[in-house]
MDAnalysis code that builds the backbone (N, CA, C; Angstrom):
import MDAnalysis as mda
import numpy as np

u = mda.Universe.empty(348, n_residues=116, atom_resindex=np.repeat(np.arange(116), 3), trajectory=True)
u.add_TopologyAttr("name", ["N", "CA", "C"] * 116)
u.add_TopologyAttr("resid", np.arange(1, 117))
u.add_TopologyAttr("resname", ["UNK", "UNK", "UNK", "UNK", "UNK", "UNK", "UNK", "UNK", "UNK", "UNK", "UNK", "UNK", "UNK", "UNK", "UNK", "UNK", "UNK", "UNK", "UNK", "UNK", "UNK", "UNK", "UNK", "UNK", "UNK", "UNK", "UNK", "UNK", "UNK", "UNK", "UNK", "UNK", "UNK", "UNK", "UNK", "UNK", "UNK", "UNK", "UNK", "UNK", "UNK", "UNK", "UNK", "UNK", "UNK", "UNK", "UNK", "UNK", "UNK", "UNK", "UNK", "UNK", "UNK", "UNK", "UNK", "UNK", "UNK", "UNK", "UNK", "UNK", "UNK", "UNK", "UNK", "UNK", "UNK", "UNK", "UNK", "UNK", "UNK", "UNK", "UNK", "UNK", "UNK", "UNK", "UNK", "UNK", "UNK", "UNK", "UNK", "UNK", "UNK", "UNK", "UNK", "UNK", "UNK", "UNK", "UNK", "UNK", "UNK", "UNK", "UNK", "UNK", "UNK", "UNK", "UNK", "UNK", "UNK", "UNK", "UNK", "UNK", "UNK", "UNK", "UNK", "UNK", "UNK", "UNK", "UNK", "UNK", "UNK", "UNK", "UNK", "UNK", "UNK", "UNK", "UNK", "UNK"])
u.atoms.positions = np.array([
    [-1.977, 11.264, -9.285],
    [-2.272, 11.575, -7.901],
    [-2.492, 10.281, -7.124],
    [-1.848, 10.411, -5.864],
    [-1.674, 8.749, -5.158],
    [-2.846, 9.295, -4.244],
    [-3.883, 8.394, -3.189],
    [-4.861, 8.842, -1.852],
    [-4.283, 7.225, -1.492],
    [-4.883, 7.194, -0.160],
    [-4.856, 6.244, 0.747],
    [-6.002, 5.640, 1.261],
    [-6.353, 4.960, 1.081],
    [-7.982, 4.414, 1.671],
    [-7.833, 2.802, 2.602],
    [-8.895, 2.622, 3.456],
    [-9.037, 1.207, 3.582],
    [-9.598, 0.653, 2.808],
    [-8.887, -0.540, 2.782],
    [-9.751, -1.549, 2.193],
    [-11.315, -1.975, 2.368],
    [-11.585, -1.798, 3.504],
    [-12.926, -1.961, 4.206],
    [-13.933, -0.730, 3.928],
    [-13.517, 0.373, 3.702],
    [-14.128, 1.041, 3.233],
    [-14.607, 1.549, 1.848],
    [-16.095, 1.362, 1.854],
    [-17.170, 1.381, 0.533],
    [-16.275, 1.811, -0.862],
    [-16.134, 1.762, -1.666],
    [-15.201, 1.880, -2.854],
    [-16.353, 3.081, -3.867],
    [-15.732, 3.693, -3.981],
    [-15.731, 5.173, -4.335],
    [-15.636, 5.503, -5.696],
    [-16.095, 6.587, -7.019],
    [-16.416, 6.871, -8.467],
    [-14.844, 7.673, -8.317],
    [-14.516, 8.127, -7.157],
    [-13.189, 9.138, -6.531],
    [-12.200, 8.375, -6.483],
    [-12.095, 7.003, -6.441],
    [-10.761, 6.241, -6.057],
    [-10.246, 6.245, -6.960],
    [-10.547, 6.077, -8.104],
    [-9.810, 5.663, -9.347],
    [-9.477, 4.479, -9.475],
    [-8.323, 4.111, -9.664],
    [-7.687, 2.794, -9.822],
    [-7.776, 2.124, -8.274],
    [-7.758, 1.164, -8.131],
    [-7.785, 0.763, -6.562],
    [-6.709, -0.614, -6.305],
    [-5.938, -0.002, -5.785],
    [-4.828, -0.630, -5.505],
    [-4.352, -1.663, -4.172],
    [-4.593, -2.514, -3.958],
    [-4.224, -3.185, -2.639],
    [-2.503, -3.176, -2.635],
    [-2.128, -3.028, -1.595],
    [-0.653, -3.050, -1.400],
    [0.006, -3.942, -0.297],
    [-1.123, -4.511, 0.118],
    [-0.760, -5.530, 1.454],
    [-0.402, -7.009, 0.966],
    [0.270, -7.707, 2.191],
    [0.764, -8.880, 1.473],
    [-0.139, -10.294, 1.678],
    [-1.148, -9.671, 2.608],
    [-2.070, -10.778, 2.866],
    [-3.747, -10.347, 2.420],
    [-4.491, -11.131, 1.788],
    [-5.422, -10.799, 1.349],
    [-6.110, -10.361, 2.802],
    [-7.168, -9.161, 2.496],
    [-7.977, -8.796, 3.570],
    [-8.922, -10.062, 4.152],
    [-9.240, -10.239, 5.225],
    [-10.111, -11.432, 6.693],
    [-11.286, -10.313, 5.441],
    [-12.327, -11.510, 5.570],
    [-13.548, -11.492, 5.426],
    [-14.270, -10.475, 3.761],
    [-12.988, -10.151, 3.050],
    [-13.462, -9.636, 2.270],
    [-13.518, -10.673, 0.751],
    [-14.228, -10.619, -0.469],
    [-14.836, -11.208, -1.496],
    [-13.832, -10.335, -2.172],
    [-13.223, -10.788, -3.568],
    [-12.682, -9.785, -4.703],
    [-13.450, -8.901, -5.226],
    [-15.141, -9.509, -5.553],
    [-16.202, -8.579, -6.408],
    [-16.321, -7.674, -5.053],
    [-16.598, -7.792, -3.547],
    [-16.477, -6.452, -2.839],
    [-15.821, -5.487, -2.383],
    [-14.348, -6.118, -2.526],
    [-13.163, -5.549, -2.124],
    [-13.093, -4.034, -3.577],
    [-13.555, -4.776, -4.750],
    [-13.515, -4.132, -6.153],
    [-12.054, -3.938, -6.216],
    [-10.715, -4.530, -6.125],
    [-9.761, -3.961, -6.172],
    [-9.345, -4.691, -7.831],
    [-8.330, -3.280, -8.015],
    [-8.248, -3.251, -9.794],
    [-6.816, -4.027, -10.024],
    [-5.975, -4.281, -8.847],
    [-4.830, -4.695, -9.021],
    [-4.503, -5.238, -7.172],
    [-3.361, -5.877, -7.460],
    [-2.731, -6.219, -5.807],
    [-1.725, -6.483, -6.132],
    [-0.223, -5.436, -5.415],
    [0.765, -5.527, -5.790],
    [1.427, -5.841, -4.517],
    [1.517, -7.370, -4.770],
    [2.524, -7.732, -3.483],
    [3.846, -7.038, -3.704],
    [4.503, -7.124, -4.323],
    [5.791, -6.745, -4.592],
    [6.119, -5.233, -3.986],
    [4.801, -4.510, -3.923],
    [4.345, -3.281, -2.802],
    [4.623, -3.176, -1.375],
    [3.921, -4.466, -0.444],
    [4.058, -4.911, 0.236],
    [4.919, -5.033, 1.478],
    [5.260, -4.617, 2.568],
    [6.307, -4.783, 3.600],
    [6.461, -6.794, 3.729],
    [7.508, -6.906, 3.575],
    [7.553, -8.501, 3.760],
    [7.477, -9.043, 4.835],
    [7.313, -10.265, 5.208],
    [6.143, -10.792, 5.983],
    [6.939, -11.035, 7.036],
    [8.674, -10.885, 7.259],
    [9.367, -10.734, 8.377],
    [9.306, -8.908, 8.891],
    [9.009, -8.275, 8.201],
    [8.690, -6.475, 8.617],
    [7.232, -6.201, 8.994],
    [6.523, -7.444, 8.402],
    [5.019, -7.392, 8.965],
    [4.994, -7.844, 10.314],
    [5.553, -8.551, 10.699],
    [5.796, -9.452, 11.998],
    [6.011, -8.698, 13.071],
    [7.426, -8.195, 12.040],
    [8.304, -7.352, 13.348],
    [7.429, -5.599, 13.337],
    [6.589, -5.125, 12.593],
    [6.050, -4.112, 13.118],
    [4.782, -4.054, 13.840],
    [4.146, -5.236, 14.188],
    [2.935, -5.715, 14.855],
    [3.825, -5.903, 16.213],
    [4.966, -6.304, 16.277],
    [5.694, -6.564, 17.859],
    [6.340, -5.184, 18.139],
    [6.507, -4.187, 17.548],
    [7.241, -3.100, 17.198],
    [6.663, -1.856, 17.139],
    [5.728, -1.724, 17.262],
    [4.811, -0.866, 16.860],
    [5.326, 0.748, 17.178],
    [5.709, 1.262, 18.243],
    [6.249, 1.870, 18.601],
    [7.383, 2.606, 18.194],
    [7.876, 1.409, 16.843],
    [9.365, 2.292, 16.991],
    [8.877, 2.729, 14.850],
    [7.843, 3.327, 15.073],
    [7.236, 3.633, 13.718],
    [8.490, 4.150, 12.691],
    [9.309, 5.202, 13.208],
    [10.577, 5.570, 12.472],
    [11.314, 4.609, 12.077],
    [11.540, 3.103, 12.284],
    [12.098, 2.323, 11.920],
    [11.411, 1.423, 10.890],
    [10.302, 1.197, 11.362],
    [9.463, 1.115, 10.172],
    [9.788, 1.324, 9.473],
    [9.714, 2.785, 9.292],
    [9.680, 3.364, 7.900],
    [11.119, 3.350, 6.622],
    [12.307, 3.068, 7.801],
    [13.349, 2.950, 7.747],
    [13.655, 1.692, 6.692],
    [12.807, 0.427, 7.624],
    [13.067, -0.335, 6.942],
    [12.115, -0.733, 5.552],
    [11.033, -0.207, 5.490],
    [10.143, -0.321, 4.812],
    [10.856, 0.101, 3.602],
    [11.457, 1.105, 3.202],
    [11.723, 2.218, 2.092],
    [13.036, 1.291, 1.784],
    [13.984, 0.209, 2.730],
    [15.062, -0.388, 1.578],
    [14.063, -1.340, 1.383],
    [13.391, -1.973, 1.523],
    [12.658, -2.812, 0.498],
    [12.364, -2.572, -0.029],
    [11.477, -1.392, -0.307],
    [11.523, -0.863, -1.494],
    [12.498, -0.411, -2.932],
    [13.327, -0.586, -2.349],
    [14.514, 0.021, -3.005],
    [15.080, -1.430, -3.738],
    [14.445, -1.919, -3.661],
    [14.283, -3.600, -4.404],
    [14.638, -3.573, -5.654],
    [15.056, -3.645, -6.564],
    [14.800, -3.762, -8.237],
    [13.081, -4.255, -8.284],
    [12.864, -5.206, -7.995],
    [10.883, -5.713, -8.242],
    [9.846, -4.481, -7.737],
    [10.449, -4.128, -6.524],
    [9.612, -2.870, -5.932],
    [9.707, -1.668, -7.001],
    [10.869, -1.500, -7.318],
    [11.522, -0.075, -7.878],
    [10.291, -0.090, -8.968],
    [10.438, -1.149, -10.007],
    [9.786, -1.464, -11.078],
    [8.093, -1.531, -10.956],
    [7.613, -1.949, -9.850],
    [6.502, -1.848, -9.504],
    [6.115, -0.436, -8.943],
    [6.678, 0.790, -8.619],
    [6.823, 1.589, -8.360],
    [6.259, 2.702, -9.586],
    [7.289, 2.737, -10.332],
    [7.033, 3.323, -11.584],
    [6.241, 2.793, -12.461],
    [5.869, 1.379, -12.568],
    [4.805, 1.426, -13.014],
    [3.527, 2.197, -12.160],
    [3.227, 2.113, -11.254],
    [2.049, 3.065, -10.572],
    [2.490, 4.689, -10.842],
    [3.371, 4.686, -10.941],
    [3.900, 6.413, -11.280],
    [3.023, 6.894, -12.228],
    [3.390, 6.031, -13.700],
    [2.649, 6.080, -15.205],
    [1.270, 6.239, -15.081],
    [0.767, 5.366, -13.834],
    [-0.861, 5.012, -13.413],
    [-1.560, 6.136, -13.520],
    [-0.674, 6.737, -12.088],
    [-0.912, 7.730, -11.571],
    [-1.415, 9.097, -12.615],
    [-0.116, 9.163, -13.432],
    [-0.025, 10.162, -14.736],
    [-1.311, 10.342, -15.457],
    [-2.235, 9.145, -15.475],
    [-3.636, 8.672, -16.214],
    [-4.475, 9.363, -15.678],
    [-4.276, 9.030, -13.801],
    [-5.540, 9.441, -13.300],
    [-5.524, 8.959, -11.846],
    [-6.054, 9.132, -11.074],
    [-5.949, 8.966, -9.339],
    [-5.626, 7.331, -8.868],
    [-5.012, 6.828, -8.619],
    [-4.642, 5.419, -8.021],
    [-4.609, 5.818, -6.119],
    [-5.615, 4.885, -5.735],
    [-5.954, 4.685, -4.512],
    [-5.263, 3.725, -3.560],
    [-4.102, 3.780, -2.797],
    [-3.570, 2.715, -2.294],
    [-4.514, 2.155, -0.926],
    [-4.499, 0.954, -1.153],
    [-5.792, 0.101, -0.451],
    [-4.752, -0.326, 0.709],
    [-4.774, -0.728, 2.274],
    [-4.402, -1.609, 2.824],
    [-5.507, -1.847, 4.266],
    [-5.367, -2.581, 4.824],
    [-6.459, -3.710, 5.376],
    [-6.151, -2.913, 7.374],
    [-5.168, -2.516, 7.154],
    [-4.738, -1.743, 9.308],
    [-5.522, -0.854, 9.713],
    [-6.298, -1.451, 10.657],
    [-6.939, -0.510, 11.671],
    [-6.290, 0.915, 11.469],
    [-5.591, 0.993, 11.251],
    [-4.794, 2.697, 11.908],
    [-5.103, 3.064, 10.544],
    [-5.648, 4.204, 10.752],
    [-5.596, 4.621, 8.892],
    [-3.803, 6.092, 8.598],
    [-3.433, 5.906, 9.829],
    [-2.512, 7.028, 9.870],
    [-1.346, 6.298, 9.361],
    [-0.918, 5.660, 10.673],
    [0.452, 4.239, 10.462],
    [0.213, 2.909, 10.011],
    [0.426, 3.152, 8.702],
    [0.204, 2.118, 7.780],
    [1.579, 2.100, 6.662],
    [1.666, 1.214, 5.944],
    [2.411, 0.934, 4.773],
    [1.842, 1.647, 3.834],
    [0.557, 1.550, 3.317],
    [0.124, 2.507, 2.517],
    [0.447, 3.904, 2.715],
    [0.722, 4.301, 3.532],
    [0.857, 5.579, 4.050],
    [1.951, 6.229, 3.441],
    [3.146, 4.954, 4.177],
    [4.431, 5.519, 3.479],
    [4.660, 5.416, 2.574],
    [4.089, 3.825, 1.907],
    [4.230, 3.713, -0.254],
    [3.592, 4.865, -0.622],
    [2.669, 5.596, -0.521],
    [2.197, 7.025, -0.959],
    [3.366, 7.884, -0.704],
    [3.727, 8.275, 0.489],
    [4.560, 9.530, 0.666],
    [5.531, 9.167, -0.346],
    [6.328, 7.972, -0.500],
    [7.475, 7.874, -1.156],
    [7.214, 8.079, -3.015],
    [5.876, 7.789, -3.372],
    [5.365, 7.447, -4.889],
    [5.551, 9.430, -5.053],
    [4.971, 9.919, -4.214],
    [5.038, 11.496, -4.432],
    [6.094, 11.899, -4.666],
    [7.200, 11.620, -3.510],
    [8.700, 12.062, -3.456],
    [9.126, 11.650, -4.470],
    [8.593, 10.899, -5.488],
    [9.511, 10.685, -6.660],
    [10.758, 9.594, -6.663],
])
C-alpha cells in the first residue's frame, strides 16, 4: 500500500517505510527529524521538470505528462519495482517537501506505483 505525506509533517507508527522522492533535500530539515528510511532520487522529477513546473504551474496535465516518461526511465522503472516489493511487506509512505499536498510528484509517483 503506497500514502502520500509531507515531509514536514510529524512522522507517524502508520507511515511505514518513509520514503522521500524529491530531488532536493528538504530547507531546514535534520535526517534524525525528517526520520526518512530511504531517498530515491532516481524517483524524482528532474531538475529541468522541477524548474519548468514552478514556472508552469498551471499546465498540471503536462506535468504529469512529462513526469510519467521519466519515469519510464530504465533507473526509474527499476526503482519503481523495487518499492512495489516494499510495498508487498507493508505501507511505504511517499515523502515530498510542496506546499500543495494535492499537486505534487508524490502524488503522481503514487497514482502510477498503484496502476501497476
Amino acid at each position: 500500500m503506497f500514502a502520500v505525506k509531507r515531509v514536514y509533517d510529524p512522522p507517524s507508527a502508520q507511515d511505514g517505510a518513509r520514503i522521500l522522492v524529491d530531488r532536493l533535500w528538504p530547507r531546514g530539515l535534520t535526517k534524525e527529524g525528517a526520520a526518512i528510511d530511504d531517498w530515491i532520487k532516481a524517483l524524482a522529477p528532474s531538475n529541468e521538470l522541477r524548474k519548468w513546473v514552478h514556472a508552469h504551474f498551471e499546465e498540471w496535465d503536462e506535468f504529469r505528462a512529462r513526469y510519467a516518461r521519466e519515469l519510464a526511465a530504465p533507473e526509474a522503472q527499476a526503482a519503481m519495482e523495487a518499492l512495489r516489493a516494499r510495498a508487498n511487506a507493508g505501507r511505504v509512505t511517499l515523502l515530498f517537501s510542496s506546499r500543495d499536498t494535492e499537486r505534487n510528484n508524490a502524488t503522481v509517483l503514487a497514482e502510477l506505483l498503484r496502476a501497476g
